[in-house]
C-alpha positions as CSV (number, residue, x, y, z in Angstrom):
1,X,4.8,136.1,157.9
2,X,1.7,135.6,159.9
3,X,2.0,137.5,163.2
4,X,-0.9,135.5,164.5
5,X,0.3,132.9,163.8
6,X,3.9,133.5,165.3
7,X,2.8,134.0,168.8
8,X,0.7,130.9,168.4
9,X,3.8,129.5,167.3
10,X,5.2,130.7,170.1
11,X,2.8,129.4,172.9
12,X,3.3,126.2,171.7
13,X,6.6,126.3,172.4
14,X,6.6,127.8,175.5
15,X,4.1,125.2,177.2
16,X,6.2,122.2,174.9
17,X,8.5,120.0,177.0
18,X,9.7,117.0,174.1
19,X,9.8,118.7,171.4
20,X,11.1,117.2,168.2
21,X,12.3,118.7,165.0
22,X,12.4,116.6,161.7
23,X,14.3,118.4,159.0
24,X,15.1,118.0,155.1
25,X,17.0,120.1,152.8
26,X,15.3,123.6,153.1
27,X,16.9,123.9,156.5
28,X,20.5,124.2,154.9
29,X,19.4,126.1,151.5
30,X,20.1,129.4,153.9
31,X,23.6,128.1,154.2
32,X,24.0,127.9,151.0
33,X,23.6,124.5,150.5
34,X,21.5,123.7,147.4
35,X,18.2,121.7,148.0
36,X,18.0,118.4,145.6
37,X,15.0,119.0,143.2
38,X,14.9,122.7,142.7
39,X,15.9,124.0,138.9
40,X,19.2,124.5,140.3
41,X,19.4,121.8,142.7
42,X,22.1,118.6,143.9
43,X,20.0,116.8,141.6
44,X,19.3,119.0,138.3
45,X,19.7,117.2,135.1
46,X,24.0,117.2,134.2
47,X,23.6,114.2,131.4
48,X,22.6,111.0,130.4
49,X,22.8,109.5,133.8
50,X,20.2,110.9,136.4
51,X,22.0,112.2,139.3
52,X,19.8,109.6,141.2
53,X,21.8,106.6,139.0
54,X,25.0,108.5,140.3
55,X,24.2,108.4,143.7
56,X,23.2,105.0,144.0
57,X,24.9,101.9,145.2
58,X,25.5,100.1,142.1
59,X,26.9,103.0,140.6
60,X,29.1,103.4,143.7
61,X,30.4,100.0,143.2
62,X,31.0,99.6,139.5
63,X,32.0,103.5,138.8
64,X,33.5,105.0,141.8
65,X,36.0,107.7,140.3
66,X,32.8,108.7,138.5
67,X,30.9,109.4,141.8
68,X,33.7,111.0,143.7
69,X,33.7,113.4,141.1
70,X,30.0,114.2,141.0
71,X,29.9,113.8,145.1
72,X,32.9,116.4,145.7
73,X,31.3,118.7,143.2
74,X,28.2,118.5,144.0
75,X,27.5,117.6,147.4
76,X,30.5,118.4,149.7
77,X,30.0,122.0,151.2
78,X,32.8,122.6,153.6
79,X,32.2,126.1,153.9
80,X,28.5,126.3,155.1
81,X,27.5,127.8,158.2
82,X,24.5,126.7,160.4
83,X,22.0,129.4,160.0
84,X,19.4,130.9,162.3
85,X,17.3,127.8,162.0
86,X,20.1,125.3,163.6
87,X,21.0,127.7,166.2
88,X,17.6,128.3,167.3
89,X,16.9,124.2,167.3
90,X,20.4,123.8,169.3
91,X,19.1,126.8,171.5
92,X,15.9,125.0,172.3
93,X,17.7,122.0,173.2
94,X,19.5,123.4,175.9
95,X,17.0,124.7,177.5
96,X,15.9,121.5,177.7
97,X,13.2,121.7,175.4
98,X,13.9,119.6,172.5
99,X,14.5,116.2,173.0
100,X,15.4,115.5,169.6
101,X,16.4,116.4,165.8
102,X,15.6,114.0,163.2
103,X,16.7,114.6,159.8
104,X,17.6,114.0,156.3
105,X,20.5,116.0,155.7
106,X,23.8,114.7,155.8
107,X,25.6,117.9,156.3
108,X,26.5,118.5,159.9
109,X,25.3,121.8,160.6
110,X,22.6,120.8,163.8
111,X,25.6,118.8,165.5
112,X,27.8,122.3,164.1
113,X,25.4,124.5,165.5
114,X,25.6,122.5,169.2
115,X,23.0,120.0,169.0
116,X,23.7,117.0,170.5
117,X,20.9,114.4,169.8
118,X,20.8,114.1,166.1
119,X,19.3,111.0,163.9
120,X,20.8,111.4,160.6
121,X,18.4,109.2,158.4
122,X,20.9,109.8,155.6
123,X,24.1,110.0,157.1
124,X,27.1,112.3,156.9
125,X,29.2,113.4,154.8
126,X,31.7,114.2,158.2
127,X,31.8,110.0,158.1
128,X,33.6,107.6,155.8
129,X,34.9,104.1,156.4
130,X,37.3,101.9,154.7
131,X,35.2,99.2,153.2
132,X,38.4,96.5,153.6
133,X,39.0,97.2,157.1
134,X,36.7,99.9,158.3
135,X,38.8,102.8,159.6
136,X,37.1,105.7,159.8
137,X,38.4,109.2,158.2
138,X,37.2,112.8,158.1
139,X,35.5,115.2,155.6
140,X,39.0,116.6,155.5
141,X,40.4,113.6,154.3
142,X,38.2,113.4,151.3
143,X,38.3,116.7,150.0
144,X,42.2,116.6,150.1
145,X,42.3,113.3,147.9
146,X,41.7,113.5,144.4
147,X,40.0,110.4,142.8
148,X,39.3,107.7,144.6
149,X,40.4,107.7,148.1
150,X,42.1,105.0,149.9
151,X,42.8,103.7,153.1
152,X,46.5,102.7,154.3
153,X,45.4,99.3,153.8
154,X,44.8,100.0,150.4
155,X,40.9,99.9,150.8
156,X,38.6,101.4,149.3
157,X,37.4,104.6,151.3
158,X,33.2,105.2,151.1
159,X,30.9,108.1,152.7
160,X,28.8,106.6,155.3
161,X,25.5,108.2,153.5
162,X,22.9,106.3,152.7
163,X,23.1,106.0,148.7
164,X,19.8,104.9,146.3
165,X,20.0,100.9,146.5
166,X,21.1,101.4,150.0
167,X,18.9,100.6,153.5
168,X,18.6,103.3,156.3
169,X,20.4,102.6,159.8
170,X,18.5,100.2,162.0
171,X,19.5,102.0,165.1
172,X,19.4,105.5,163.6
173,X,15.5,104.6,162.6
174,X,14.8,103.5,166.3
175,X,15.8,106.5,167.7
176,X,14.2,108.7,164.9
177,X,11.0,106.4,165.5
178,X,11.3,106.6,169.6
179,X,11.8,110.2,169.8
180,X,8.8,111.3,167.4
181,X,6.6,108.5,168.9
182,X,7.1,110.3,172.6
183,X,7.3,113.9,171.4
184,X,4.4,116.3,172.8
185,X,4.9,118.6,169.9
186,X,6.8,118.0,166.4
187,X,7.7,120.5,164.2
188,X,8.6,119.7,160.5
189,X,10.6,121.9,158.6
190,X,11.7,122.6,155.6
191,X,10.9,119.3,153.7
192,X,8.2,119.0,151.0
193,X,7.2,115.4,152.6
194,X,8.4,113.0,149.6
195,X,11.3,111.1,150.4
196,X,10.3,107.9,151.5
197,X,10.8,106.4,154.1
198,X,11.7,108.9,156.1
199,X,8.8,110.8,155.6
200,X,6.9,108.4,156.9
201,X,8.2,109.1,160.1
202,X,6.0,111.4,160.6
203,X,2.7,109.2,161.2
204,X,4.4,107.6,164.5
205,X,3.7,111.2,166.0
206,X,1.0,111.0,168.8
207,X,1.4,113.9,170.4
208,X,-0.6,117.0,170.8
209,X,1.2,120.1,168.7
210,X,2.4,119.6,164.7
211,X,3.7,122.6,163.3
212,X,5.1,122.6,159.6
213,X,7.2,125.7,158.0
214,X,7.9,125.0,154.4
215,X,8.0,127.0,151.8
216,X,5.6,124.4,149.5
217,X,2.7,122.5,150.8
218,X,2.9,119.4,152.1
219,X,0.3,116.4,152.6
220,X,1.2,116.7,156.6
221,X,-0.4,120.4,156.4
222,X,-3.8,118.9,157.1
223,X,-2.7,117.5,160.4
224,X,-1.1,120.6,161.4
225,X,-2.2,122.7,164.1
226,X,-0.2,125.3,162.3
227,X,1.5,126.0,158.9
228,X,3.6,128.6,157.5
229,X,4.8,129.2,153.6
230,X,7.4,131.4,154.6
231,X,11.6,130.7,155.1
232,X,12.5,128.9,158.5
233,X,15.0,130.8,158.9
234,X,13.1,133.9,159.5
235,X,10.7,132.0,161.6
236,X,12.7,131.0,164.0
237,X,14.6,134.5,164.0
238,X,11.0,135.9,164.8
239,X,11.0,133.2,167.8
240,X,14.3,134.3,169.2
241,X,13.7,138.4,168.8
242,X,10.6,137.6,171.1
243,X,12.9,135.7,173.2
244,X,10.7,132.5,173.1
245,X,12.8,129.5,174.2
């Protein structure tokens, strides 16, 4: 870790008022969550369907004891913790801070860690609706159905995640939008910068600070005042031992 550029790092923060946080899947892989593409990730290779066929919306519809089974085994982690990255976020928040988290998990662990204004781009697996009648149930409820799950109604039950074949929240993608568009500084984290659209995000930023930890590079890292290859978990650990909020 670059000490220099920690207490830049650091600075930033301290003379920031909207900040805004936009987060993918490296955020969680410290809660042992797996990240999608890596050898060992949500979506490694299991077969003759991609996992990216599985998760889609067709898929959903025509095959749906197929996807429980791949989404309770492969994407439902009911154990994960929020790590030093989501506390530190939630921290900056009330302190009045942050303005915002934006991000393309759908595992709960900013609202989890105490942030309260979250744009899940993707949605959450702590969501799912009846598709006959559109009662809502609980992550609870899922993981203690085998199969397919069903409503009383006899609907039924989806995940309110946005699957491949699927589009984004209109309302979500305001928020995301207005937030980023009147941050002062954004920091990016863990995210490599591919998944479109959400990545695109990004270029509605016209504030003053971008600062980008991710272990890979990303195309943003041009634009960015500052950039660190290193675990964000360990970043934002180095902010709180200097008691940077």
């Amino acid at each position: 870790m670059d000490r220099n550029k920690l207490e830049k790092f650091a600075d930033i923060i301290a003379n920031s008022k909207r900040i805004v946080f936009f987060g993918g899947a490296g955020v969680s892989t410290e809660s042992g969550i797996p990240d999608f593409r890596s050898p060992n990730g949500v979506f490694s290779s299991r077969g003759e369907l991609s996992p990216e066929e599985i998760v889609s919306h067709p898929y959903f519809m025509t095959h749906t004891e197929e996807f429980y089974e791949f989404y309770r085994e492969r994407m439902l982690f009911p154990n994960a913790r929020p790590n030093a990255a989501h506390t530190y976020i939630a921290a900056l928040e009330r302190a009045g801070k942050l303005s915002a988290v934006v991000t393309q998990n759908i595992d709960g662990l900013h609202q989890a860690a105490g942030s309260k204004t979250v744009y899940e781009l993707h949605g959450s697996v702590h969501r799912n609706h009846c598709m006959r009648c559109g009662k809502l149930y609980d992550l609870d409820f899922i993981l203690s159905h085998g199969g397919v799950p069903h409503c009383d109604c006899g609907g039924t039950i989806k995940p309110n995640v946005v699957l491949y074949g699927e589009e984004l929240d209109g309302a979500v993608i305001s928020g995301a939008v207005k937030a980023i568009a009147n941050a002062d500084t954004l920091i990016i984290g863990g995210t490599s910068l591919v998944v479109y659209p959400a990545a695109g995000f990004i270029d509605y930023f016209g504030g003053k600070h971008i600062v980008i930890i991710n272990k890979s590079q990303t195309f943003a890292d041009a634009r960015a005042e500052i950039s660190f290859n290193d675990n964000i978990g360990e970043i934002f650990s180095a902010l709180d031992e200097l008691h940077i909020i």
